[in-house]
C-alpha positions in Angstrom: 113.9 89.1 104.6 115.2 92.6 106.0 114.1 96.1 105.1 116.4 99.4 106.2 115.1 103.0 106.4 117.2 103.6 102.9 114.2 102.3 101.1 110.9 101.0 102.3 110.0 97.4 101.2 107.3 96.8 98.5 104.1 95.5 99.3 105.3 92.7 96.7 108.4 92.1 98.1 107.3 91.4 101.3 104.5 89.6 100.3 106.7 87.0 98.6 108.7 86.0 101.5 106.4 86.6 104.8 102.7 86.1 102.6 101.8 89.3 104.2 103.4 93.2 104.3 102.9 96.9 105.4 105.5 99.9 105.0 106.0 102.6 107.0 103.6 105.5 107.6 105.9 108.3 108.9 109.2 107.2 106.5 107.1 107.0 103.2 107.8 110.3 101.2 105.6 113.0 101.6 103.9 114.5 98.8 105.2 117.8 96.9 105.1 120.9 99.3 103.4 122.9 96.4 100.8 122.4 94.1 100.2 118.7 94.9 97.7 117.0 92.2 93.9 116.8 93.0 93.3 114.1 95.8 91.7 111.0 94.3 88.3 111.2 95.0 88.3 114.7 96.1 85.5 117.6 95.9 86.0 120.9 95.4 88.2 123.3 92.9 91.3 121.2 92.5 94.7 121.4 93.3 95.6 122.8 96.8 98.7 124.9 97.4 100.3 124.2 100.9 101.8 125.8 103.4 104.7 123.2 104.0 106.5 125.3 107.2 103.3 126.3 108.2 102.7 125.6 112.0 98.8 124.1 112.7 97.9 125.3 116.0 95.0 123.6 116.8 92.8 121.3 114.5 89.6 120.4 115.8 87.8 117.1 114.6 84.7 115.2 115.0 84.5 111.7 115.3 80.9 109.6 114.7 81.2 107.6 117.8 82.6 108.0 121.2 85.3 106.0 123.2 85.1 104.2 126.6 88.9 103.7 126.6 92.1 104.7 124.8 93.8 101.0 124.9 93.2 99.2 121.9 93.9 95.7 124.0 90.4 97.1 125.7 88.2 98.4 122.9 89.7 97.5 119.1 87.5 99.4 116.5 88.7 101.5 114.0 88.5 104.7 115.8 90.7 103.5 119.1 93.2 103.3 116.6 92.5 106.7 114.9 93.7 107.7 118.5 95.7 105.5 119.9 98.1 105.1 116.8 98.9 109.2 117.5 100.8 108.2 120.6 102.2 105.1 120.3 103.8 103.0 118.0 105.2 99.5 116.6 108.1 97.7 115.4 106.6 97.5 112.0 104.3 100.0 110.1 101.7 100.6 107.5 101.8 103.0 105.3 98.1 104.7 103.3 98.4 102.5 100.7 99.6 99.4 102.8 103.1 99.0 102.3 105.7 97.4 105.3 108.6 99.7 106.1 110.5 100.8 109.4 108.7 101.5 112.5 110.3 101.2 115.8 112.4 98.4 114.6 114.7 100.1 111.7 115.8 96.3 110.5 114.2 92.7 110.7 115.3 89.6 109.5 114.3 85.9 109.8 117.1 83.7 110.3 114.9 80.5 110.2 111.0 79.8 109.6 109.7 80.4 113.1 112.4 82.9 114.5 112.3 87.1 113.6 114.9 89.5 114.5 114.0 93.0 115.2 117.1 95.6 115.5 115.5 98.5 117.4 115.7 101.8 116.3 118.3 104.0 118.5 117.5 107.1 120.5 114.1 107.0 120.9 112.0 108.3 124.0 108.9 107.4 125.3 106.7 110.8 125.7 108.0 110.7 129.2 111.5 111.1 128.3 112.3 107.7 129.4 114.4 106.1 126.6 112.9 102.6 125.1 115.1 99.9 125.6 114.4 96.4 124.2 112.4 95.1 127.4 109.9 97.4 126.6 109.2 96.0 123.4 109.0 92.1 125.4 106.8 93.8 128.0 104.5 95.0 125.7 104.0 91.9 123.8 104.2 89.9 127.5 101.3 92.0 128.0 99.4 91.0 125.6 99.7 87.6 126.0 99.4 87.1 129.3 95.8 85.0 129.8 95.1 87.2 132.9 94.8 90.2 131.1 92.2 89.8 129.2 93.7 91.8 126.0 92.0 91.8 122.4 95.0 91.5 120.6 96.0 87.9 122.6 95.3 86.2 118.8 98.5 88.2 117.5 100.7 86.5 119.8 99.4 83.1 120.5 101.8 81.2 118.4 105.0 82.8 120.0 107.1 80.4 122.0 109.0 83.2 123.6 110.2 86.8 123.1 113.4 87.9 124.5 116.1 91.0 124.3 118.8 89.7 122.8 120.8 92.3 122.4 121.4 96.3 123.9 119.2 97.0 120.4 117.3 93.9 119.9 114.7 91.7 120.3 114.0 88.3 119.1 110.9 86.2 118.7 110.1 82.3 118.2 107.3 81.2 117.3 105.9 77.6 117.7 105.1 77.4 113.8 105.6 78.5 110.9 103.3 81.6 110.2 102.9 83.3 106.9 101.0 86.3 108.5 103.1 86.8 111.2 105.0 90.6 110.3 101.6 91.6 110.2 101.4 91.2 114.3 104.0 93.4 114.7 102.5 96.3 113.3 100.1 98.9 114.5 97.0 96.2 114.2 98.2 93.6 116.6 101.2 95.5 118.7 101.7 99.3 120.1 104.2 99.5 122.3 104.4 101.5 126.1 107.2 100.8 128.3 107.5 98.3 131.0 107.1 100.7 133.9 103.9 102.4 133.0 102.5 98.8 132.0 103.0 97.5 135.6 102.5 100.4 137.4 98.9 101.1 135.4 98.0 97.8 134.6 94.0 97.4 134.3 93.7 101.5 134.5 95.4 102.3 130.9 93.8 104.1 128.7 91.2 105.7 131.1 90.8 109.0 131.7 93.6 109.2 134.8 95.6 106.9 133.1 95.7 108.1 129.2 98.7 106.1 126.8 102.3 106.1 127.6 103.9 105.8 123.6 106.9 107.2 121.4 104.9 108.5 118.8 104.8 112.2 117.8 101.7 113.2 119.8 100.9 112.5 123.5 97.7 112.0 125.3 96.6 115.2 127.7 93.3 114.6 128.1 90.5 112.2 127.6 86.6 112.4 128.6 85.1 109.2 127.8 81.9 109.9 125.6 83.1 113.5 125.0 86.6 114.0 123.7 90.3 113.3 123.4 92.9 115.9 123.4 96.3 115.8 121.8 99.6 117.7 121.7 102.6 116.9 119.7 105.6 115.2 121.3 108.8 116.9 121.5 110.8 113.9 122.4 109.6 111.9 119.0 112.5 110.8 116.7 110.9 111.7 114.0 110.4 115.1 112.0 108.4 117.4 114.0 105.2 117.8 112.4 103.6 121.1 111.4 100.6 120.3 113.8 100.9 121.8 117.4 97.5 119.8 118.7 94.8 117.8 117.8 91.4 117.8 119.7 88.7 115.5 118.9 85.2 115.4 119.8 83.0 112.2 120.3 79.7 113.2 118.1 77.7 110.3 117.3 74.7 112.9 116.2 75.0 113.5 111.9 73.1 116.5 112.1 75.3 118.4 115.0 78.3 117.3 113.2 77.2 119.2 110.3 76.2 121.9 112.4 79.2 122.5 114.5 81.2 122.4 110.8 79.1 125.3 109.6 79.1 127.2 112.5 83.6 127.1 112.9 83.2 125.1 116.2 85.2 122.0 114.3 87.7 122.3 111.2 86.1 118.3 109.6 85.5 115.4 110.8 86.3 111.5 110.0 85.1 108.5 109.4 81.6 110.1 107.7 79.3 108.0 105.9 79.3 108.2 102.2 75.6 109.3 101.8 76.2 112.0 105.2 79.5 113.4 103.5 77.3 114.5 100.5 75.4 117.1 103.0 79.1 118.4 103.5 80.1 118.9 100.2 79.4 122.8 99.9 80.6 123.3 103.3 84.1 121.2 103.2 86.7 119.5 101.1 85.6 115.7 100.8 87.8 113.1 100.1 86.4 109.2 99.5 88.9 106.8 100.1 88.8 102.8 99.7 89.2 101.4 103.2 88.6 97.8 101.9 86.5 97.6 104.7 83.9 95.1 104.4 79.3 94.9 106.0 77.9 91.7 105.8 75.2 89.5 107.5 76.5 87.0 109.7 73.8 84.4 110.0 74.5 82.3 113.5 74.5 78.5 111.5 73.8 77.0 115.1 70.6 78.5 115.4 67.4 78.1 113.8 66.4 79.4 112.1 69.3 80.4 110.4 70.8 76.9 111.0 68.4 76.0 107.5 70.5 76.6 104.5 67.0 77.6 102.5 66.6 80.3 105.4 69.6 81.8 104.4 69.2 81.7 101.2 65.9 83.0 101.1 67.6 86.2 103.1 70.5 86.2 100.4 67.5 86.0 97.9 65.7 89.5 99.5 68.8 91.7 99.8 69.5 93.8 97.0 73.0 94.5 97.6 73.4 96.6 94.6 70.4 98.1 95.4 71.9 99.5 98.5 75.2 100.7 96.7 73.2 102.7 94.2 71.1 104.0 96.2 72.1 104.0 99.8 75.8 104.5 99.5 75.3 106.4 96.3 77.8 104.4 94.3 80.4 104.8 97.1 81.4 101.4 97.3 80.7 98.7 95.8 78.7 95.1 95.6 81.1 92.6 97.9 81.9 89.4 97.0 83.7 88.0 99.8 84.5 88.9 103.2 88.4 90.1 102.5 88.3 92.9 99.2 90.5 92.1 96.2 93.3 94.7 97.2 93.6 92.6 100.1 95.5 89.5 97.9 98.9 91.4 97.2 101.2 89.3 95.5 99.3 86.1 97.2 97.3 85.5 93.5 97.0 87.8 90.5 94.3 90.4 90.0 92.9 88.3 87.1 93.3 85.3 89.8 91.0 87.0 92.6 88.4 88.5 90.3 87.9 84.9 88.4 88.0 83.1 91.8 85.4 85.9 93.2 83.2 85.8 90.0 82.7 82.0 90.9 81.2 82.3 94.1 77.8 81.3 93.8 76.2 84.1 95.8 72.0 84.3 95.2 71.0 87.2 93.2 68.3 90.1 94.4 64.8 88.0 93.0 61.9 87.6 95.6 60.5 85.0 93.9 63.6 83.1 94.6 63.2 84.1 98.3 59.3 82.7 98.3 60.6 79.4 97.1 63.5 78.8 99.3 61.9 80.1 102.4 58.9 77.3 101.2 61.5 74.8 101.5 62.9 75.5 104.9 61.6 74.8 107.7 59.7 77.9 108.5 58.0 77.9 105.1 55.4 80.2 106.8 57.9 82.7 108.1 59.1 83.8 111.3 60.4 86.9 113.4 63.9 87.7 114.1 65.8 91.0 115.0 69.1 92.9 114.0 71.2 95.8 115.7 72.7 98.2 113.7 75.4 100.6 115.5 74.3 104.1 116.0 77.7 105.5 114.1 77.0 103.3 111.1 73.6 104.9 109.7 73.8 103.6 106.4 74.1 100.1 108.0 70.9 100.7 109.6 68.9 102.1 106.2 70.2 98.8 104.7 68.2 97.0 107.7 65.3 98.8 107.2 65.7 97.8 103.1 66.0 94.2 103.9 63.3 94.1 106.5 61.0 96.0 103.8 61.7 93.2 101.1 61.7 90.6 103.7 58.0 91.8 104.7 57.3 91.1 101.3 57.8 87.0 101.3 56.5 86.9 105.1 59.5 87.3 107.1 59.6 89.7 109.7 62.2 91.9 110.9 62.5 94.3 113.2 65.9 96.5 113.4 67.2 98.3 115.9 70.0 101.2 116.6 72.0 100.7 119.6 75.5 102.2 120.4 78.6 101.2 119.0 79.7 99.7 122.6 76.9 97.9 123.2 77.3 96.9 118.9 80.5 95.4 119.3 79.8 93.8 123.1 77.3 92.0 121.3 79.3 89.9 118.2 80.0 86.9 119.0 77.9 86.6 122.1 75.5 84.7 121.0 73.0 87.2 121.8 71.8 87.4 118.6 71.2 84.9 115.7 71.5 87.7 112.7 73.8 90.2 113.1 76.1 92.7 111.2 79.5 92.1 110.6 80.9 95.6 110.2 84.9 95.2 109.9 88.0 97.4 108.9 91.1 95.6 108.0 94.3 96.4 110.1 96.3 94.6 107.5 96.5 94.3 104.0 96.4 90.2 104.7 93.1 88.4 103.1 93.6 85.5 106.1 92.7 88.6 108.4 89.1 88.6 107.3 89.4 84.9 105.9 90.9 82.8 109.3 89.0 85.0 111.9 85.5 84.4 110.9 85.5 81.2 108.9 87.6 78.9 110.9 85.8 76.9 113.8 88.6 77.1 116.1 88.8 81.3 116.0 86.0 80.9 118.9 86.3 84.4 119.4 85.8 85.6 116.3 83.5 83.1 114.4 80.2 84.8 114.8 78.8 82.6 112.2 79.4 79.7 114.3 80.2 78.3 111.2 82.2 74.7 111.1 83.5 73.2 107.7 86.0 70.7 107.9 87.0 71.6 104.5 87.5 75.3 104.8 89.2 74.2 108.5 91.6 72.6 106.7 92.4 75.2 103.9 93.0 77.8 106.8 94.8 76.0 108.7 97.6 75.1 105.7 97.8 78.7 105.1 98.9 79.6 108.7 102.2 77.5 108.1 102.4 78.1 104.7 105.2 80.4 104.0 105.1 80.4 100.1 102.8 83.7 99.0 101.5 81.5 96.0 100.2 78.2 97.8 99.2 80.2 100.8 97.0 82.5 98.6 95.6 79.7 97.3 94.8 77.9 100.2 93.3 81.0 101.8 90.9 81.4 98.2 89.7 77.3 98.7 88.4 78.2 101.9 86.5 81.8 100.4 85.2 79.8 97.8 83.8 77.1 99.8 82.6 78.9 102.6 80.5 81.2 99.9 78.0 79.2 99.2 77.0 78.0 102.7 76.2 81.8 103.3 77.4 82.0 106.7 78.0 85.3 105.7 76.7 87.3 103.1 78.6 90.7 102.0 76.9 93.4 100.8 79.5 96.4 100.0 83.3 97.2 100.5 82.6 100.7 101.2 84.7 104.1 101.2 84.8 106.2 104.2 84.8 110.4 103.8 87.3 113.1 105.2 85.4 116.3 105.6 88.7 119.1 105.6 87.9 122.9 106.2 89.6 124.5 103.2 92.2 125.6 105.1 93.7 122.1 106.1 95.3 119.0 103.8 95.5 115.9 104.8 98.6 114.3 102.4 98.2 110.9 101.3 94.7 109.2 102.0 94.5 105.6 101.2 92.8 102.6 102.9 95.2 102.5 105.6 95.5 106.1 106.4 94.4 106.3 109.9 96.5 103.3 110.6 99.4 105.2 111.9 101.0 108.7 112.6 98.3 110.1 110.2 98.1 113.4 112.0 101.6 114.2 111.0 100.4 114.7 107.4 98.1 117.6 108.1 99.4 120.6 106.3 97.9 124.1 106.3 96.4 125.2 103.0 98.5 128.3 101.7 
């Protein structure tokens, strides 16, 4: 497989070699400069006329949650890479709508099963100046990998023998199988590349506040105040087209009610990532647009501990929570009822629509009925009840109005639960520690692969990332074929086998694939939303309003 900056690769052409894809986010064509149709999803008037040469000074946003570091190898949610993704880059890239084109690397081909050729894209400069040569690209994945460093994104690369330079404008990787995800590693989600000299000279202090992000993407790093804000200013050393906006500040405010606030008062121009049922309160103040993330809340019910080791506790849960309940009325139809972990625009061409949606339909997932609830909790073995807890993060308040639903209908068949709201940090410190025996699992895909969602937290041996704890030989087995599996049609269907097994055990149960908000002042566009918008240079689509 190769793809060339003459014309990005389709999701489904990628898909049916590698059984995964993305496309490039800064390549992909940019909408008209005039009169572009109504965003999908969009409040307000309608079409927007834009300023296409207009410079952007300065556009200040608020973000729901704040940041204790700038390194995604350190802290991995959604908003590090809102940031992070500004400044640096990788050899592959997604596109909004989750297509694979150029990124760093301008070419790649795979000459055999486990071996992929990257040919570097020439003349780029780090922010620095400093040109990036092909051992930057191996220091930054031998970063990652390295067992003494501790980095989140050592999955990505733990099935590569080796990575070498093998040429004044390439780089070469083996890996020790064959693995039908694999492209999907080298783009923004598992690799963002900084050159070898800042990576040895900063090493344990990147992405602090002294030590920022050393990247090739069109805006650099000039300030950071953990907790408080980031501050951005374009690059003038990125290869790219130099994008109409000048610099980008924005400020950590977990508080709904001041974000609204600061909006109406002028002190910030939006602000991301809102909640579908908080962007409504902005709708006469800003232009709204709901995108599809194909992110995914669940409960993830610890199987190794009772009580939630008892299948009839679980299902007495599953029984209580009125998942489209919550859509309706918590998310205001912003979303909608989950069926799996991974959402069906995650399958590509892994299985048909028609495919996903019968094999979805079959999973036997209990329906909203207390007196279903009474009767399996009556065969468990806590038929008189118990207590139990859940955390909810602070940035996610519709995640904690659908705890305070499910502890209300869970009162009702004698369960108790008591929720509470902690920060995102302490949140996402807490999956998978064992800490607690019902949690949230609040995820936003990287990739548009299903195995993402799928391999992480329903295989036994992803330790890491199995907060379920959950251990099915079968569905082992199923993810495990897919890995090497290098056919898009077998793999999808291996990856479904284990979805549709794991289901009914409820080690997790989904409630929604939600939407996330933009909130734009009216004098600022943001061209091409989708669910993988913020995955990449998306600050280089801002346009002035004309």
């Amino acid at each position: 497989m190769e793809s060339r900056d003459a014309g990005a690769l389709s999701r489904r052409r990628v898909l049916g070699f590698a059984g995964a894809g993305a496309a490039l986010l800064g390549v992909a064509p940019l909408l008209a400069a005039c009169a572009p149709p109504r965003r999908e999803g969009a409040t307000g008037p309608g079409p927007v006329a834009l300023g296409a040469d207009v410079a952007v000074k300065r556009l200040r946003l608020a973000l729901p949650s704040s940041l204790s570091s700038l390194d995604v190898g350190r802290e991995s949610g959604v908003l590090n890479y809102m940031v992070a993704c500004l400044a640096q880059e990788s050899l592959l890239s997604v596109s909004p709508s989750g297509e694979l084109g150029p990124g760093l690397a301008t070419a790649w081909h795979q000459p055999d099963p486990t071996t992929y050729v990257y040919t570097l894209r020439e003349g780029v400069r780090f922010a620095d100046g400093t040109r990036l040569t092909p051992d930057d690209v191996v220091a930054s994945i031998d970063e990652i990998r390295d067992p003494g460093n501790g980095n989140a994104l050592a999955y990505a690369f733990a099935g590569v023998r080796d990575v070498r330079a093998t040429g004044a404008h390439e780089v070469t990787l083996r890996l020790k199988a064959p693995d039908g995800a694999f492209l999907w590693n080298t783009s923004p989600g598992g690799l963002l590349v900084s050159s070898r000299a800042f990576l040895r000279r900063n090493r344990g202090r990147i992405g602090t506040a002294r030590t920022l992000l050393l990247g090739t993407g069109p805006y650099r790093v000039t300030e950071f105040a953990a907790d408080d804000h980031v501050s951005l200013e374009r690059n003038p050393h990125w290869w790219g087209r130099r994008p109409p906006l000048e610099n980008l500040e924005l400020a950590f405010v977990p508080d709904a009610g001041t974000r609204l606030v600061a909006m109406k008062s002028g002190a910030i121009d939006g602000a991301l990532g809102l909640a579908p049922d908080e962007a409504r309160t902005w709708e006469s103040t800003a232009e709204i647009t709901y995108t599809g993330d194909r992110s995914v809340v669940a409960l993830a019910f610890d199987t190794g501990k009772a009580p939630f080791d008892d299948p009839h506790v679980r299902r007495a849960i599953a029984h209580a929570t009125d998942r489209e309940g919550m859509v309706t009325g918590l998310l205001h139809g912003k979303a909608e009822v989950a069926s799996a972990l991974p959402s069906r625009d995650m399958w590509g061409s892994l299985l048909s629509p028609r495919a996903v949606r019968t094999a979805y339909a079959g999973i036997d997932l209990p329906a909203y009925d207390l007196d279903a609830a009474r009767a399996e909790l009556a065969k468990s073995s806590v038929p008189h009840g118990f207590t139990a807890e859940i955390h909810y993060p602070a940035s996610g308040p519709q995640v904690g109005k659908a705890a305070l639903a499910l502890s209300g209908a869970l009162k009702k068949i004698g369960v108790t639960l008591k929720v509470k709201e902690i920060t995102l940090e302490q949140w996402v410190n807490e999956l998978g520690s064992g800490k607690q025996a019902l949690q949230f699992l609040w995820y936003f895909p990287v990739t548009g692969d299903p195995a993402e969602l799928a391999d992480a937290y329903l295989n036994a041996a992803a330790t890491a990332t199995d907060i379920a704890h959950y251990d099915n030989p079968k569905v082992n087995r199923a993810l495990d074929r897919a890995k090497t599996e290098t056919d898009p049609g077998r793999r999808g269907r291996d990856l479904m086998e284990a979805l549709t097994t794991a289901g009914p055990d409820l080690p997790y149960l989904p409630l929604w694939w939600a939407q996330t908000a933009t909130a734009l002042s009216a004098a600022h566009v943001l061209l091409e939303p989708g669910p993988f918008a913020f995955i990449g240079p998306w600050a280089t689509r801002v346009r002035a309003a004309a």
